[in-house]
C-alpha positions in Angstrom: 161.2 85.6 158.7 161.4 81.9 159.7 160.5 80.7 156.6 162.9 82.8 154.8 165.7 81.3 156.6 164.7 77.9 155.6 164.6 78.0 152.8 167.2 80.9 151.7 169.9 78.2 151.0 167.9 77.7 148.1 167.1 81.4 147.2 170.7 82.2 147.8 171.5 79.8 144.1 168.9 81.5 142.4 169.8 84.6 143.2 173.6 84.2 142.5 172.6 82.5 139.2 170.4 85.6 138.2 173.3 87.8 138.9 175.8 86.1 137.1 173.1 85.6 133.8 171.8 89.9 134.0 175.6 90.5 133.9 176.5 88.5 131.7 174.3 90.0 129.1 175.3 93.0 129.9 178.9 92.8 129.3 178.3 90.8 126.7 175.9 93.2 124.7 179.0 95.5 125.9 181.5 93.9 124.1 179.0 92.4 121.3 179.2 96.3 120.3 182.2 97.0 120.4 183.8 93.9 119.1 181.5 92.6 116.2 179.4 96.1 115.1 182.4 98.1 115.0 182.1 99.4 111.8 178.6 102.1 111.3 176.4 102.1 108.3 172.8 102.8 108.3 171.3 99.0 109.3 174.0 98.2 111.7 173.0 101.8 113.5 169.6 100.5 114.0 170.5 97.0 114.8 172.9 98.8 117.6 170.0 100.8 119.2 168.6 97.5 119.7 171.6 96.1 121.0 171.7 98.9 123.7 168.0 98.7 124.7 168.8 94.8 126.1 171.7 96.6 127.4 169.7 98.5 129.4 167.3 96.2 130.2 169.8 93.6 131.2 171.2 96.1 133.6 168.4 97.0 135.2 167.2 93.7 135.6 170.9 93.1 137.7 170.3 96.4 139.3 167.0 94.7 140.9 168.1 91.7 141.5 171.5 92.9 143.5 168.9 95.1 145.9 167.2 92.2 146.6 169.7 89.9 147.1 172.0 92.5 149.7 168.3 93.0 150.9 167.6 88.8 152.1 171.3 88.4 153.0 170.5 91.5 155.4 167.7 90.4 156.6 169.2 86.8 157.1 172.1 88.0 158.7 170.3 90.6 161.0 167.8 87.7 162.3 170.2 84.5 162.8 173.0 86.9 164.3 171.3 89.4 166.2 172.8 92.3 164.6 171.8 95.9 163.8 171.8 97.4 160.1 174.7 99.7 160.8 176.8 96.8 161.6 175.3 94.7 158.7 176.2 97.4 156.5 180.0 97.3 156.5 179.4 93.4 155.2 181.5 92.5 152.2 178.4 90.9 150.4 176.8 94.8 151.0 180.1 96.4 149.8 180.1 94.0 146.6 176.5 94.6 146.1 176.7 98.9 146.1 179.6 98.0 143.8 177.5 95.7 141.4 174.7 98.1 142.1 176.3 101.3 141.0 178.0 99.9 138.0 174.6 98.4 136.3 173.1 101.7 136.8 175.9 103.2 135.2 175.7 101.1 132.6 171.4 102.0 132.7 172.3 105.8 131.9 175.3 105.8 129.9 173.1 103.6 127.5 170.1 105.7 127.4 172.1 108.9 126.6 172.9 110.1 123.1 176.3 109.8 121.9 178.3 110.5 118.4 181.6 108.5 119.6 182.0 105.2 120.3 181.3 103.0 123.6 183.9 102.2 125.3 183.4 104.5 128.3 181.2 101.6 128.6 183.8 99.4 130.0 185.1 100.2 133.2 181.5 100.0 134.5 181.6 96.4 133.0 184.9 95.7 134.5 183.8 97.2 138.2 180.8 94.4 137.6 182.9 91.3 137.3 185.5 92.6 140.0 182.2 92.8 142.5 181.2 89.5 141.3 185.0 87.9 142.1 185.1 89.1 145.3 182.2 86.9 146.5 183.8 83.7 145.0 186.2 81.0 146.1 189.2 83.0 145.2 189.2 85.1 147.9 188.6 83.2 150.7 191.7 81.2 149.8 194.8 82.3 151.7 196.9 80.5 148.9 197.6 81.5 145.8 195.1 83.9 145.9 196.2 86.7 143.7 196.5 84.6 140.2 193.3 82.7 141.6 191.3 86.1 141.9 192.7 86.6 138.3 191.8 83.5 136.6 188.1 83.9 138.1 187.7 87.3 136.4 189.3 86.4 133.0 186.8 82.7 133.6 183.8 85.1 134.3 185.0 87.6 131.4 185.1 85.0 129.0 181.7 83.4 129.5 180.0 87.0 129.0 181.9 87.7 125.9 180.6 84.2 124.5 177.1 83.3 126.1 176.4 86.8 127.0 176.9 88.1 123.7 175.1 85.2 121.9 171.5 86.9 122.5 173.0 90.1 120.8 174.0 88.0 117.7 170.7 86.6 117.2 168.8 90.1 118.0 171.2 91.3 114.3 170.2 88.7 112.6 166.9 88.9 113.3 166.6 92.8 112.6 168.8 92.7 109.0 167.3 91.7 105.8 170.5 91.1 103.8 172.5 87.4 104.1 175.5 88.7 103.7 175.7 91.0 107.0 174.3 88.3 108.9 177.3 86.2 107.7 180.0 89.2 108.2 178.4 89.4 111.7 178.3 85.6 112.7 182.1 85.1 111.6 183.1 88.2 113.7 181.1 86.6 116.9 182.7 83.2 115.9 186.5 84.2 116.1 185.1 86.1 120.0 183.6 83.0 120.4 186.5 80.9 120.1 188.9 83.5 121.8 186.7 83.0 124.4 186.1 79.0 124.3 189.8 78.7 124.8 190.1 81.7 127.4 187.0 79.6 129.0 189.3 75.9 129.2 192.7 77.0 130.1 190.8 78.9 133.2 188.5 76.4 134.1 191.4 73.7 133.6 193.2 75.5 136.4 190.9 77.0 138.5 189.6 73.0 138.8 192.9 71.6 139.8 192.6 74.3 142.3 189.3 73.3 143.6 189.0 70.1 142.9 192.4 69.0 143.2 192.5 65.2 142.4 190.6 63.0 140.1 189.1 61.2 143.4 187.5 64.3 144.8 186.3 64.9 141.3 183.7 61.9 141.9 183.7 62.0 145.3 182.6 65.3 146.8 179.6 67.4 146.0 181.5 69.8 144.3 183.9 67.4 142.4 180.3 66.3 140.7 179.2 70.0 140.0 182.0 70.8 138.2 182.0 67.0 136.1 178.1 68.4 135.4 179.5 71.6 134.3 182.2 70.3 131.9 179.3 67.8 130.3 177.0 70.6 129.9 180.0 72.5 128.5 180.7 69.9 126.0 176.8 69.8 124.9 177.6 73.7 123.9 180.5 73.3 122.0 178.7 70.8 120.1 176.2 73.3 119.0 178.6 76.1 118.4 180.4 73.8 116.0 176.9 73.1 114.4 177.0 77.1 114.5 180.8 77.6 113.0 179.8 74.8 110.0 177.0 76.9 109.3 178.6 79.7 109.0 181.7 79.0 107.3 180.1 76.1 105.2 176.5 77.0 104.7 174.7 78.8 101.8 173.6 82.0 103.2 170.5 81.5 103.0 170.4 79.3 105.7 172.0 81.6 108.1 168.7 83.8 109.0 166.7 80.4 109.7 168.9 77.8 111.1 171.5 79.7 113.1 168.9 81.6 114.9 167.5 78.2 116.5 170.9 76.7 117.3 171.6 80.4 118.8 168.7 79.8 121.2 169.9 76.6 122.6 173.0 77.6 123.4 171.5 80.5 125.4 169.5 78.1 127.0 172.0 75.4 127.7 174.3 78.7 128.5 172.1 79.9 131.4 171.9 76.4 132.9 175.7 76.3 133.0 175.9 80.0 134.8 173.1 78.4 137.4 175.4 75.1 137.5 178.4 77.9 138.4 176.1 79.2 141.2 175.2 76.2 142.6 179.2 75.9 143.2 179.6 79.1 144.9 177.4 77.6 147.9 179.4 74.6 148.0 182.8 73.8 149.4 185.6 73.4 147.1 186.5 69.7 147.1 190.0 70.3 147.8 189.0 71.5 151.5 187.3 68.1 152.0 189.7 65.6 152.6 187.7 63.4 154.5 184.4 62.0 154.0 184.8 61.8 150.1 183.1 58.7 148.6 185.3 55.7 147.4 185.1 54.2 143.9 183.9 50.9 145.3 180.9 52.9 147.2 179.8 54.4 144.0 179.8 50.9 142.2 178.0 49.0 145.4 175.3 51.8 144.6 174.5 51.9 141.1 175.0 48.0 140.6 171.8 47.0 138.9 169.0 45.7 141.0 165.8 44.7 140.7 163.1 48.0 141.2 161.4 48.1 144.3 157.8 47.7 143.8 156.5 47.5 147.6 156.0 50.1 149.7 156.9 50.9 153.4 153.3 51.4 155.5 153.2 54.5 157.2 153.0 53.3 160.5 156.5 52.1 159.6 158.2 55.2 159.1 159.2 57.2 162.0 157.9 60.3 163.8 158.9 63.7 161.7 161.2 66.1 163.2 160.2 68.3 160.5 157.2 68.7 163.4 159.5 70.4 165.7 160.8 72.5 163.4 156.8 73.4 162.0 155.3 74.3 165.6 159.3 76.6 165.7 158.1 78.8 162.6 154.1 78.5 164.0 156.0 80.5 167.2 158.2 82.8 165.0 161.1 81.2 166.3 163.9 79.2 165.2 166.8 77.8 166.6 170.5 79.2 164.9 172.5 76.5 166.9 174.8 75.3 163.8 172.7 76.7 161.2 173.2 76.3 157.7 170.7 78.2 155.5 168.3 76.4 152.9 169.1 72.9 155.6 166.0 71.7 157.6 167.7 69.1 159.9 170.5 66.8 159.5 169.1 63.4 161.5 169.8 60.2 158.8 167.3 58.5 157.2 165.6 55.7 158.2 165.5 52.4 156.5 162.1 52.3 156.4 162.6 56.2 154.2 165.1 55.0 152.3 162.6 52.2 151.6 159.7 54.6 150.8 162.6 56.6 148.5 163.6 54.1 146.6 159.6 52.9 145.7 159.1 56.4 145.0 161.7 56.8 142.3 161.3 53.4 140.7 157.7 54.0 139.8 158.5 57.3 138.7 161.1 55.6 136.7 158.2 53.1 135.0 156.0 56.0 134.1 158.8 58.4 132.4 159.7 54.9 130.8 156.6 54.1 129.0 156.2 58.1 128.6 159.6 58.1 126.4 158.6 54.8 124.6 155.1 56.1 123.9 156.6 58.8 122.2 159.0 57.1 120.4 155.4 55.0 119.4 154.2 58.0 118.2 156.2 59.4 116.2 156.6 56.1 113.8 152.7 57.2 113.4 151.8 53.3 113.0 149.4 53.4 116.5 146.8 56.6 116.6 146.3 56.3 120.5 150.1 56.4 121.1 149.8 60.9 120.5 147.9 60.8 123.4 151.4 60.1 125.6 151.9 63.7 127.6 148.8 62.1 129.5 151.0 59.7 131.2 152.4 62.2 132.7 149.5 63.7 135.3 149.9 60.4 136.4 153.1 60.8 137.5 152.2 63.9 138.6 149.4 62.8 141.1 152.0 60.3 142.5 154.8 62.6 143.0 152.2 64.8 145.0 150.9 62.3 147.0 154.5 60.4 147.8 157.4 62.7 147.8 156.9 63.9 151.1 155.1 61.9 153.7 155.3 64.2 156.3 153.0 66.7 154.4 149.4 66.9 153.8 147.5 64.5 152.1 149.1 61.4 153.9 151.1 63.2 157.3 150.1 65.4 160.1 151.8 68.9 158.9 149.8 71.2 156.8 150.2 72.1 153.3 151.2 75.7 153.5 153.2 74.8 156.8 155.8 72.5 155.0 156.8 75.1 152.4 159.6 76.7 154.5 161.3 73.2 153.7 163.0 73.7 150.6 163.5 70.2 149.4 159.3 69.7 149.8 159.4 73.4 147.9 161.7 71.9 145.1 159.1 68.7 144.6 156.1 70.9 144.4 157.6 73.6 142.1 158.4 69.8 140.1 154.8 68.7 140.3 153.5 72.2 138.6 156.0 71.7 135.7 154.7 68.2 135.0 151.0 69.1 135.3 151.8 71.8 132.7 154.1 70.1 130.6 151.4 67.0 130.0 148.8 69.7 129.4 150.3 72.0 126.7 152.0 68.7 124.9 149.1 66.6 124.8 146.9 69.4 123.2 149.8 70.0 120.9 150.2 66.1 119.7 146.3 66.4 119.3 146.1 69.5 117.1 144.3 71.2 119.4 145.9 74.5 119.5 147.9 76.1 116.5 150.1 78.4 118.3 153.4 77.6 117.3 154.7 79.2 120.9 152.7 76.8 122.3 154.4 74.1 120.8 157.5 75.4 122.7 156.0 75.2 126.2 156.9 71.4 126.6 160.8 71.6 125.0 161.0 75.0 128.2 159.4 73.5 131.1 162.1 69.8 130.6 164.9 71.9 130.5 163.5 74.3 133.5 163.6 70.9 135.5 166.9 69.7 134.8 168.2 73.4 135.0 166.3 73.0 139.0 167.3 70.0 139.4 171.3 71.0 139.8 169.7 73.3 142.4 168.2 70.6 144.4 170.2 69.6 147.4 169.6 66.8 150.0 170.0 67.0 153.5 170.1 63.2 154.7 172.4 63.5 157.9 175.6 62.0 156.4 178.1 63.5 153.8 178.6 60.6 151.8 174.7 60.0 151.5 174.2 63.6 150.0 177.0 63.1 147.8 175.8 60.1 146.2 172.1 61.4 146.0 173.6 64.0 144.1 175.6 61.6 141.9 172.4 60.1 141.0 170.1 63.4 140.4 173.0 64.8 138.3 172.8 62.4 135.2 169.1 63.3 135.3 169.4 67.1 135.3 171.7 66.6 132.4 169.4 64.2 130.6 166.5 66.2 130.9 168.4 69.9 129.9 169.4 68.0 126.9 165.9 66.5 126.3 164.2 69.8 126.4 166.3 71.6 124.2 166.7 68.8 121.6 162.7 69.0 121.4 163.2 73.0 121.3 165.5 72.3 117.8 163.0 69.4 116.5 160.8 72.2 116.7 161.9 75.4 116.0 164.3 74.0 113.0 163.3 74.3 109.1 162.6 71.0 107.9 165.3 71.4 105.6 167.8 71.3 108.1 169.2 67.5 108.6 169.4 68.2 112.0 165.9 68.4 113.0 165.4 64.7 112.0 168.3 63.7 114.5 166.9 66.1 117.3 163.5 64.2 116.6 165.1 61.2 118.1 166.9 62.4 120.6 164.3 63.4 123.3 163.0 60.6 123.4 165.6 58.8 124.1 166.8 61.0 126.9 163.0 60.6 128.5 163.8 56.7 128.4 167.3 57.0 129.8 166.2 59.2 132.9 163.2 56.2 133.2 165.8 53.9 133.7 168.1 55.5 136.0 164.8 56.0 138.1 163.9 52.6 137.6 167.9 52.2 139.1 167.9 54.4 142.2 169.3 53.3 145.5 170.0 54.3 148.7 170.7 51.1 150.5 
């Protein structure tokens, strides 16, 4: 039970961002029928039973999720509070989870059951969805202006299931029908929803971020302000496919409609899901508007990320001071755990010591060298003039074995607590979920730039596991004892989320593209480039 508490602050995003994807789909496969195959014949009938299998499966998959989610929040709340399960019962986050729950099983039965009409019985189960889903957000906990708040949250939420939730649905049509022409009548139907709901998206987000955010100052100098500049980049990034998308479809020879627009389609999705976990990360932030003190001054920010040379010298261990984190470890050995000012997924909130910030900053500047040479190797490699140069995913078990061995002194191999121990800590969690990915990545890449396996899915598994770490990475908070530190650790570790969600799925299009399309050549280049960048902001990390 102790170790859920530490590291539920963590779980809690996840879960959210789960939520918000399963329901998503499912309102957006909702509307995907109604909307674009509203008019029967005998392909878009079959195409439609396989519209409302994902249907179902997207609501069953919320269904689960929402039990377990009400099921940790109890079980949180029943532990840190001392309460009883007929008093955690009446919670709102129980009441908004029977809501959510009841609607996607709804949606589960009306979807499996024959009908001869058409489906918009479906709806109000849809709509009872997102209204469970506002009432955990920021609008209602404000005690202004919270009526047309509540409403611009739904019509925000609406909107994104309409366009990213019914992308998937898109793709699943073309892929089933045969004939160019459908898929064309089909993708310009889904591209006037998806502009509808691009524009519904804006004006919302426009004013539900004056709302929250409140001033261009807070936008850079709170948490939150940086979430929601990370959200309007990522944003951007899927406009610019969707106009790829729209060309294609207005502009293209139909041919190229079954190929092209089907890998565009799945970067969106992609980049979409990373936005809807950006929006969860939100929810367990305050808005920046209620943070008028504390916020970080331009001048801080420049002080900070003014070019220095890297730090190439390490801190002994002697120098670094003894762990509190050893406190907390023989508390969860005991079953215990102080509540005194408790903030879930937070393991302690004492500053860091020069000497850490010291061992920080040598951590991410050789980091930064080896994703460097990584990104130029690459680049090496794919000029085809040096043989040895395909051999560059190796680089990165190197990195791996460092980040093991450095990102956490405190844990085994180099300090006293145990390997299993230090897993209630979420951050140490974060950087050993990080170390898999790049043992896996450098793995399946190198025996793909080798010819050594043929599978083209395999081929895929590097472009997913990049964008999986910059999707985590928005989830990855710090805890370093002083507001102004956290926020400008997250101002750092945001341009490298970004950088590698767009590395990832650039790779994904170089990939999955026909080499016909022009694109694929520019995509080529593009990953690269965003490995090199992320080396050099590494290589540019500071905390003093």
């Amino acid at each position: 039970m102790a170790r859920l508490l530490q590291i539920f602050g963590f779980l809690s995003v996840l879960f959210r961002g789960a939520i918000l994807t399963f329901q998503s789909l499912a309102i957006g496969g909702i509307v995907f029928l109604i909307v674009v195959l509203r008019k029967a014949n005998q392909e878009s009938d079959a195409i439609k039973q396989s519209c409302l299998r994902w249907i179902r499966r997207a609501a069953i998959a919320l269904a689960i999720v929402q039990i377990s989610y009400v099921a940790a929040n109890s079980l949180i709340l029943m532990q840190s509070a001392d309460m009883t399960l007929a008093k955690v019962s009446g919670a709102n986050f129980v009441i908004v989870g029977a809501i959510g729950l009841a609607s996607a099983i709804t949606i589960t039965v009306l979807t499996g059951a024959r009908r001869s009409r058409g489906y918009s019985d479906l709806l109000l189960p849809a709509a009872a969805i997102i209204a469970s889903s506002v009432m955990t957000s920021h609008a209602m906990a404000r005690l202004e202006y919270r009526a047309p708040l509540v409403a611009f949250t739904a019509l925000h939420q609406s909107a994104t299931a309409f366009w990213l939730g019914g992308l998937p649905y898109l793709l699943i049509a073309i892929r089933r029908t045969t004939n160019p022409d459908l898929a064309r009548q089909l993708s310009a139907r889904f591209s006037r929803l998806a502009l509808f709901s691009v524009a519904v998206l804006a004006t919302t987000g426009l004013v539900l971020g004056y709302a929250y955010v409140g001033s261009f100052r807070a936008a850079y100098g709170t948490s939150y302000g940086a979430m929601v500049a990370a959200k309007v980049i990522l944003f951007t990034i899927l406009l610019f496919l969707g106009a790829l998308n729209y060309q294609l479809v207005h502009r293209g020879p139909a041919s190229s409609i079954l190929s092209s627009l089907r890998r565009f389609g799945e970067a969106e999705i992609g980049i979409g899901i990373t936005v809807i976990l950006t929006a969860a990360s939100l929810t367990s932030l305050p808005p920046a508007a209620d943070l008028a003190r504390d916020r970080v001054s331009a001048a801080e920010i420049v002080t900070r990320m003014a070019p220095r040379p890297p730090r190439l010298g390490s801190p002994t261990m002697q120098e670094l001071p003894e762990d509190v984190y050893a406190l907390q470890s023989k508390g969860i050995a005991y079953g215990s755990l102080s509540t005194e000012s408790f903030v879930p997924g937070q393991a302690g909130t004492r500053p860091n010591t020069p000497a850490e910030k010291a061992w920080s900053e040598y951590n991410h500047h050789w980091a930064g060298i080896m994703v460097l040479a990584v990104g130029l190797l690459a680049l090496v490699a794919q000029a085809g003039h040096v043989s040895g140069a395909r051999h560059w995913p190796l680089a990165f078990l190197g990195l791996a074995v460092f980040l093991f061995l450095r990102s956490d002194p405190e844990v085994w191999p180099l300090g006293p607590n145990g390997f299993w121990v230090t897993f209630a800590d979420p951050e140490v969690l974060l950087h050993r979920i990080f170390v898999l990915l790049v043992i896996g990545l450098a793995v399946f890449e190198w025996r793909v730039q080798t010819n050594r396996i043929a599978s083209p899915n395999v081929r895929l598994v590097f472009p997913m596991l990049v964008a999986v770490s910059g999707a985590l990475l928005l989830t990855h908070s710090h805890t370093l004892g002083n507001i102004k530190e956290e926020v400008l650790a997250e101002l750092s570790h945001i341009p490298l989320a970004i950088l590698a969600v767009a590395a990832g799925w650039s790779r994904w299009l170089e990939v999955r593209l026909p080499p016909e399309n022009p694109t694929r050549s520019t995509m080529a280049r593009v990953w690269p480039a965003c490995i090199m960048l992320i080396g050099a902001i590494l290589l540019n990390y500071h905390e003093m």
